[in-house]
PATOR-476619 format. One record per residue (C-alpha): residue in three letters; y, z, x. Coordinates in steps of 0.05 Angstrom, whole numbers. Example, Ala and Ser with C-alpha at 12.3 -4.5 7.8 and 13.67 -1.06 7.14 Angstrom:
<nodes>
(ALA,(-90,156,246))
(SER,(-21,143,273))
</nodes>
This chain:
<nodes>
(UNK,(0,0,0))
(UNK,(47,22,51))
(UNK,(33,-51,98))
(UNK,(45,-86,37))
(UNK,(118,-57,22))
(UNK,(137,-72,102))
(UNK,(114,-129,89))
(UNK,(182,-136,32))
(UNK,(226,-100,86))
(UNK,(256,-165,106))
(UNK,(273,-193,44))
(UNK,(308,-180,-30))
(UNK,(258,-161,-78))
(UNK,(251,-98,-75))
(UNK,(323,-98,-86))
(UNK,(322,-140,-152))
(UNK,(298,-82,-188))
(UNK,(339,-20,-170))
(UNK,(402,-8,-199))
(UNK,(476,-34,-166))
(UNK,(431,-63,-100))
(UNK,(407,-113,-161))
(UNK,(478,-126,-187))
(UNK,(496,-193,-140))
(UNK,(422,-229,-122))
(UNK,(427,-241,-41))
(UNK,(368,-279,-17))
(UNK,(393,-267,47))
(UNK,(388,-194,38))
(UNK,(341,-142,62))
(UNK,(304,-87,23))
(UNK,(340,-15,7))
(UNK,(276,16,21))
(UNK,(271,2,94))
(UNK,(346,30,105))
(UNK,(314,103,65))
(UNK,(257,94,109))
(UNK,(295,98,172))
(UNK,(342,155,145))
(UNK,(284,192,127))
(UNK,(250,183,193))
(UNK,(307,198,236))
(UNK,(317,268,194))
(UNK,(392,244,179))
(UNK,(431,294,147))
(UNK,(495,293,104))
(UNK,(547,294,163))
(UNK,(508,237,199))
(UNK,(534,167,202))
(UNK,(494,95,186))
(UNK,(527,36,213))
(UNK,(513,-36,186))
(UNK,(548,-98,230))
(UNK,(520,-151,184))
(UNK,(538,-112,115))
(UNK,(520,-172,67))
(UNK,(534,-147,-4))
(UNK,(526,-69,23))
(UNK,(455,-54,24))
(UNK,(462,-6,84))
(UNK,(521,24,53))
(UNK,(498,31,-24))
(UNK,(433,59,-6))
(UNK,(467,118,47))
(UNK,(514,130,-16))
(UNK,(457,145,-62))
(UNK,(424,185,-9))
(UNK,(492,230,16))
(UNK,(507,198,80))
(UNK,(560,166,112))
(UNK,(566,96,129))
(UNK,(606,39,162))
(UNK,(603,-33,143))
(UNK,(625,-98,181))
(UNK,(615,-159,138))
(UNK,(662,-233,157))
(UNK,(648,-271,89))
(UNK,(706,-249,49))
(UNK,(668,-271,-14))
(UNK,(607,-229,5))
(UNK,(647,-176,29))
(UNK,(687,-164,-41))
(UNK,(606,-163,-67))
(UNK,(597,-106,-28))
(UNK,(659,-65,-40))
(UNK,(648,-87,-114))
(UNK,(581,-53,-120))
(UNK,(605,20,-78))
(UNK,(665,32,-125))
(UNK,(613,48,-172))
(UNK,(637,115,-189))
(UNK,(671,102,-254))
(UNK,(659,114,-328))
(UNK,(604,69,-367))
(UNK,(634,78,-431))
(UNK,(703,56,-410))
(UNK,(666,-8,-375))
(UNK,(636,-20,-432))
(UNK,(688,-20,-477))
(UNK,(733,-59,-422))
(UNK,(670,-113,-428))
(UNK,(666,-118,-502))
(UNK,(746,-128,-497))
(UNK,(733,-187,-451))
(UNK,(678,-219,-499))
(UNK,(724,-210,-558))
(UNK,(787,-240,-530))
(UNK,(748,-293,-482))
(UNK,(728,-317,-567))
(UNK,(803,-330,-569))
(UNK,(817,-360,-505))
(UNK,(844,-432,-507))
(UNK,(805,-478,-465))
(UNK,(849,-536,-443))
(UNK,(816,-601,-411))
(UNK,(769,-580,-361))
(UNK,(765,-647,-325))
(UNK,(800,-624,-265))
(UNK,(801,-551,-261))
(UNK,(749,-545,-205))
(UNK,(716,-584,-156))
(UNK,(660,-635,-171))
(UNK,(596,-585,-151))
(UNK,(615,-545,-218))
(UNK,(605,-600,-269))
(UNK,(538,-612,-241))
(UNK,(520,-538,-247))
(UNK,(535,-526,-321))
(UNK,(530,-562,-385))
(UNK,(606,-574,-425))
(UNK,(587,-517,-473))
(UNK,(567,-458,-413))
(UNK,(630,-486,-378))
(UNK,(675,-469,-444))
(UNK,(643,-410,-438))
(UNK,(649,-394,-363))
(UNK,(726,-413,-369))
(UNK,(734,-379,-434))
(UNK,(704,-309,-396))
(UNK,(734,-316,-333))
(UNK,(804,-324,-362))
(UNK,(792,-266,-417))
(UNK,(770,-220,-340))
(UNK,(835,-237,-310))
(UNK,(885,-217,-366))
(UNK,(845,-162,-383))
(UNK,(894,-108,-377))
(UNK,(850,-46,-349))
(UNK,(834,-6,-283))
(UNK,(832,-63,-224))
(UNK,(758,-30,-202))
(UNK,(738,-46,-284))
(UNK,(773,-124,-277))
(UNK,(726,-126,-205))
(UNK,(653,-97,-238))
(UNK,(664,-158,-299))
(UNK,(679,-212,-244))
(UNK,(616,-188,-216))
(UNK,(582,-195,-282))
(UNK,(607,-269,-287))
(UNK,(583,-286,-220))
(UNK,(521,-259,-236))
(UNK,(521,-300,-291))
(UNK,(532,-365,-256))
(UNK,(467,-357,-223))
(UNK,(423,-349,-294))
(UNK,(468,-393,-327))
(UNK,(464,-460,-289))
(UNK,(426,-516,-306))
(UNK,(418,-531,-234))
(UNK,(364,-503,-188))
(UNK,(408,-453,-151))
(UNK,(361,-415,-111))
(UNK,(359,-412,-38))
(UNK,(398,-434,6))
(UNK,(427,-488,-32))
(UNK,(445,-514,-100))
(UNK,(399,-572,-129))
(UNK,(439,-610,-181))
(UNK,(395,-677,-181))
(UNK,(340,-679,-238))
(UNK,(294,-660,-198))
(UNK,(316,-582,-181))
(UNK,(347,-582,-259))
(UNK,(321,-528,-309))
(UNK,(289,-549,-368))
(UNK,(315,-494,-408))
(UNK,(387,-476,-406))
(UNK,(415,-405,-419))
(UNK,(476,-394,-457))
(UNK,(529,-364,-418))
(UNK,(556,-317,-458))
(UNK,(492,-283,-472))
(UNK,(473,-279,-401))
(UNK,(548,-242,-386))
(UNK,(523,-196,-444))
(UNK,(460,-181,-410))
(UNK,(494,-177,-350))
(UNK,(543,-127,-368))
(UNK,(495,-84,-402))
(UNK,(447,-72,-337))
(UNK,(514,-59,-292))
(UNK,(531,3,-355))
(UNK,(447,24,-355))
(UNK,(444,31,-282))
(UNK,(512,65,-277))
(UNK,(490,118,-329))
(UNK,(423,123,-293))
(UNK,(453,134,-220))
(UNK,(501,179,-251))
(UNK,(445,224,-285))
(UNK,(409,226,-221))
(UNK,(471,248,-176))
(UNK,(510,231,-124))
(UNK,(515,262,-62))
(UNK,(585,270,-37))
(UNK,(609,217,29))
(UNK,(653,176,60))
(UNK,(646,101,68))
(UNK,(690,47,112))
(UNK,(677,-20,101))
(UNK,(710,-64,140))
(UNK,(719,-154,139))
(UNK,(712,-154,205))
(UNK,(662,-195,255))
(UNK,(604,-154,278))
(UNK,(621,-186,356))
(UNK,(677,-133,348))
(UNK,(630,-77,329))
(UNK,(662,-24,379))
(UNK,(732,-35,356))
(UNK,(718,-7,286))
(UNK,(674,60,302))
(UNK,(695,102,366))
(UNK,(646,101,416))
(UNK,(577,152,413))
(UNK,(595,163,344))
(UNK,(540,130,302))
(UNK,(473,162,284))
(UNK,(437,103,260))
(UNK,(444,27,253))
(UNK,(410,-13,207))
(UNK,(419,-86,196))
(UNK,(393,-157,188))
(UNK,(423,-213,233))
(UNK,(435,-285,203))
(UNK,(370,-311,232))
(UNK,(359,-372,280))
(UNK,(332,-423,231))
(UNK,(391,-459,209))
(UNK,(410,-434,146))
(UNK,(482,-434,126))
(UNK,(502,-368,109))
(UNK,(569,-395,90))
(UNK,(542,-445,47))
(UNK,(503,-398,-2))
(UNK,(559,-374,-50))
(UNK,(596,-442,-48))
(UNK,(586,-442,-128))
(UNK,(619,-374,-140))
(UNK,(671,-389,-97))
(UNK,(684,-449,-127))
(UNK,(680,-426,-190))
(UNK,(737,-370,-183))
(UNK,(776,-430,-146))
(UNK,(774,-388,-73))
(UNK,(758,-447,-40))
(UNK,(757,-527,-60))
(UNK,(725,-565,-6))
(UNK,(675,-562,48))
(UNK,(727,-563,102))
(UNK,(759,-498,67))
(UNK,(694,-464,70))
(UNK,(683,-490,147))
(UNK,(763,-458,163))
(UNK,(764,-398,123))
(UNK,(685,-377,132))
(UNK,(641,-417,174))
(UNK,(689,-408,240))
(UNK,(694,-332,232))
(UNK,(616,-323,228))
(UNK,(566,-313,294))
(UNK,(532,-373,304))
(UNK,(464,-397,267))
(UNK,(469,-464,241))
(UNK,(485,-534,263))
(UNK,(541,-536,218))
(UNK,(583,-490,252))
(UNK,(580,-523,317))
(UNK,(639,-551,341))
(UNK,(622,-586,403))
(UNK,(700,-596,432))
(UNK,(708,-523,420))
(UNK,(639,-494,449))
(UNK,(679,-475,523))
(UNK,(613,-471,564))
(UNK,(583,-430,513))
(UNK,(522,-487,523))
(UNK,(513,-451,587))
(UNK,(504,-378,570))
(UNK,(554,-351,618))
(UNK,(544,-276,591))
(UNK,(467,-278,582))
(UNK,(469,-307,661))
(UNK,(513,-244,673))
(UNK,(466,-191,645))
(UNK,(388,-217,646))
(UNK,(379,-281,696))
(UNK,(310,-285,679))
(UNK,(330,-294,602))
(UNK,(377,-340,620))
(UNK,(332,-390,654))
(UNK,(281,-377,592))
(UNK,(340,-405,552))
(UNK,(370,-451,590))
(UNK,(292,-491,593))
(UNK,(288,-483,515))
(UNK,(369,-503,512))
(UNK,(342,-567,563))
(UNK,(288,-590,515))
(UNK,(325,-582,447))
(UNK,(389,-625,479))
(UNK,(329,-683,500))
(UNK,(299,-686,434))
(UNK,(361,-692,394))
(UNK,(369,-749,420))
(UNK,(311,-790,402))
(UNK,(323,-761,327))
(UNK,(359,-785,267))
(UNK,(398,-725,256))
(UNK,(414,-711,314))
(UNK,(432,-643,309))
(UNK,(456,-597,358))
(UNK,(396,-537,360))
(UNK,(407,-539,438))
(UNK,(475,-515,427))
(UNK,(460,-465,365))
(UNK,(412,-435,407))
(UNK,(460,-416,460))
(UNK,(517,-391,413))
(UNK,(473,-358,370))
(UNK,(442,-312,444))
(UNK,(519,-302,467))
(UNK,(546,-274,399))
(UNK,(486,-231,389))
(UNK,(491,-203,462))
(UNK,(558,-176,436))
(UNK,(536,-146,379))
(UNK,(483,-113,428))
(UNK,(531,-91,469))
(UNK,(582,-70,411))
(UNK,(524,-22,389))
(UNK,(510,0,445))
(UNK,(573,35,455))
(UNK,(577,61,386))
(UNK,(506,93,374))
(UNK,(495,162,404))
(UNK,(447,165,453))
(UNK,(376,178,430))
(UNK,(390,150,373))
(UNK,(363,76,345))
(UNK,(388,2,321))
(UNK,(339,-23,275))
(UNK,(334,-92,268))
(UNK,(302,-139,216))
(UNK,(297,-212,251))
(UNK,(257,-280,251))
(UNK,(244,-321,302))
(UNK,(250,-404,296))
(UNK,(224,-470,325))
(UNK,(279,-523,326))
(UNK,(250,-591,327))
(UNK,(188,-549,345))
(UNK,(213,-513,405))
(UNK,(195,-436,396))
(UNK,(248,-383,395))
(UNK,(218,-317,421))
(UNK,(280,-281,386))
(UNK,(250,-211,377))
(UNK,(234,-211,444))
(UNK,(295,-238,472))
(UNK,(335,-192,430))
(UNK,(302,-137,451))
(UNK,(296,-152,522))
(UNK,(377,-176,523))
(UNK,(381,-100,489))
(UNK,(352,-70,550))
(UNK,(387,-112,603))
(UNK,(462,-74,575))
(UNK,(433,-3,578))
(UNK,(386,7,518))
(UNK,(324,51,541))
(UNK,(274,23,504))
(UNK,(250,-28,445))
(UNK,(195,-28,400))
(UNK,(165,-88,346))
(UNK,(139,-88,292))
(UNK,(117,-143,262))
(UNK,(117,-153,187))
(UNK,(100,-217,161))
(UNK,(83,-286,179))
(UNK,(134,-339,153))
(UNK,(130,-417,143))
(UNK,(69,-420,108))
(UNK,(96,-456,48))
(UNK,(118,-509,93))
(UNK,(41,-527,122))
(UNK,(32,-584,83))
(UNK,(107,-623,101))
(UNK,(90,-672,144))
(UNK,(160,-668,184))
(UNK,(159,-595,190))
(UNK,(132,-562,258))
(UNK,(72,-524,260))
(UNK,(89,-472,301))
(UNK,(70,-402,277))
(UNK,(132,-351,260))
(UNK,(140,-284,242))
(UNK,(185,-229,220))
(UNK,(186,-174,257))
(UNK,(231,-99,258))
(UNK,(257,-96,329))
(UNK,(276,-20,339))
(UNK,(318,-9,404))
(UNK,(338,56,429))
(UNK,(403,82,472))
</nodes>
């Protein structure tokens, strides 16, 4: 029983049932129960402080809050990072939130919905039918105007953007949105119900969380870039860390709420996205390489400086990657994601290090990756980069295999991977 929930540690599901972690659905997320697992296993107590540098939509954070302790939370998305503020102002009265939601449904009933031909960008219309985007508009408009406590106007914008997700017509799973007919739902949900159901599991788990208590503590989280860990928390000063890097396969994390932010009309363009997200995050897709603006980064100065051995492991697989590209259609630039992806992370190693108090551990959920079937040994290489700048020790666990459902695509590689808990220790 117990292999079988590690083996959920790395991902969200465990999270999609348990009130406020379930309130924003993060695929890129990690499960609660491996955050109480480590504060139960280092004997934390209520003055202690858990530190997350990759806060996502606040798992670290919402789970020390239930449990009494402090925490501190770095996240760079400024969408995601209003997700995870969103969910720890929780503290507030259901019956007033509900009676601030039934306000919105009555007067979104009201709302005049003008033309809606040009009021967002193109990805939108393919999401939603005309009648569930009368209703989107007709809700969203009916949240801003409502004239209530800003945390209240915050928790129903969270609603809607949870509805987005139910509502669609498109396959919007993960990482991207699928608006052909292929990735299409056969059934479509009505909008307005779904905000209803919505809003109604936000007020249960409220009352529920607020039956069962909560511990008194203090919480800073910070939009901030997890490179800079060390100038947000004084040094020795953090009793725990527990976080999940973006991992090295590709995925673009900036990418994954371009329909919500869309939809509230944050940004209107890829190139908005790349400027105002995808340049501020460490590096772990092709997207965000800039090849004019790399500045040796190609050649892992800092790695070089700290671990030569390392280096010269990455500089053969940073060799092969640039070769293959280009022989391939694509083209893309996993030679040089490799290498910014080892430099930023060997900041954030370093970052930690200064913050954590010695004896103490940074727990790490990771995967490692094959670009164009090259094998990434990132566990490892974390964990040995972790001991080169002063860590005594690492440990890994590994807790699942990965890229099975991928076996039978004939242009994916068959290397094995895994995900693993790397556990280093100052």
């Amino acid at each position: 029983m117990l292999a079988a929930a590690k083996q959920r540690y790395g991902s969200f599901q465990d999270s999609l049932k348990a009130p406020i972690h379930r309130w924003f659905t993060y695929p890129a997320g990690y499960s609660y129960k491996l955050v109480e697992a480590k504060i139960a296993g280092n004997r934390l107590t209520a003055q202690d402080w858990i530190a997350d540098p990759f806060l996502g939509t606040g798992t670290t954070s919402l789970a020390a809050k239930l449990t009494g302790l402090n925490s501190v939370g770095i996240e760079a998305h400024p969408f995601v990072f209003w997700v995870a503020q969103t969910k720890l102002a929780f503290c507030l009265d259901p019956a007033e939130l509900a009676a601030d939601a039934e306000q919105v449904i009555a007067n979104a009933q009201s709302v005049v919905v003008p033309d809606l031909g040009a009021v967002w960008p193109a990805l939108i219309y393919k999401c939603f039918t005309p009648a569930n985007l009368r209703h989107l508009y007709s809700l969203r408009q009916a949240i801003l105007e409502l004239d209530g406590l800003p945390a209240h106007k915050d928790l129903l914008k969270l609603a809607l953007t949870g509805t987005l997700r139910t509502a669609t017509s498109a396959g919007a799973g993960w990482p991207y949105i699928a608006t052909n007919k292929y990735g299409q739902r056969v059934v479509e949900r009505d909008a307005m119900a779904e905000f209803r159901k919505q809003c109604a599991a936000f007020i249960a788990d409220l009352r529920q969380v607020q039956f069962e208590g909560i511990p008194p503590s203090e919480h800073r989280l910070i939009q901030g870039d997890a490179r800079e860990f060390d100038r947000h928390c004084a040094p020795a000063s953090i009793d725990l860390i527990v976080t999940s890097p973006p991992y090295l396969n590709n995925y673009d994390y900036a990418d994954r709420t371009r329909m919500e932010t869309y939809f509230w009309g944050i940004y209107d363009s890829w190139g908005d996205i790349t400027r105002q997200v995808r340049d501020n995050l460490i590096i772990a897709a092709t997207t965000q390489i800039r090849i004019s603006q790399m500045n040796g980064i190609g050649q892992c100065p800092n790695v070089r400086r700290v671990n030569p051995e390392i280096h010269k492991e990455l500089t053969e697989i940073i060799g092969k990657l640039a070769t293959i590209r280009k022989s391939k259609a694509g083209k893309k630039t996993y030679d040089l994601m490799v290498a910014g992806y080892f430099e930023d992370m060997l900041k954030v190693l370093e970052g930690a290090y200064s913050v954590l108090k010695p004896g103490r551990q940074f727990v790490l959920v990771l995967g490692d990756s094959a670009p164009y079937g090259v094998h990434v040994r990132t566990d490892e290489l974390i964990g040995e980069l972790a001991h080169s700048v002063g860590f005594s020790r690492y440990d890994i666990e590994v807790i699942r295999s990965r890229g099975g459902k991928w076996a039978h695509n004939p242009q994916r590689h068959k290397v094995p991977l895994r995900e693993s808990i790397l556990t280093v220790v100052k």
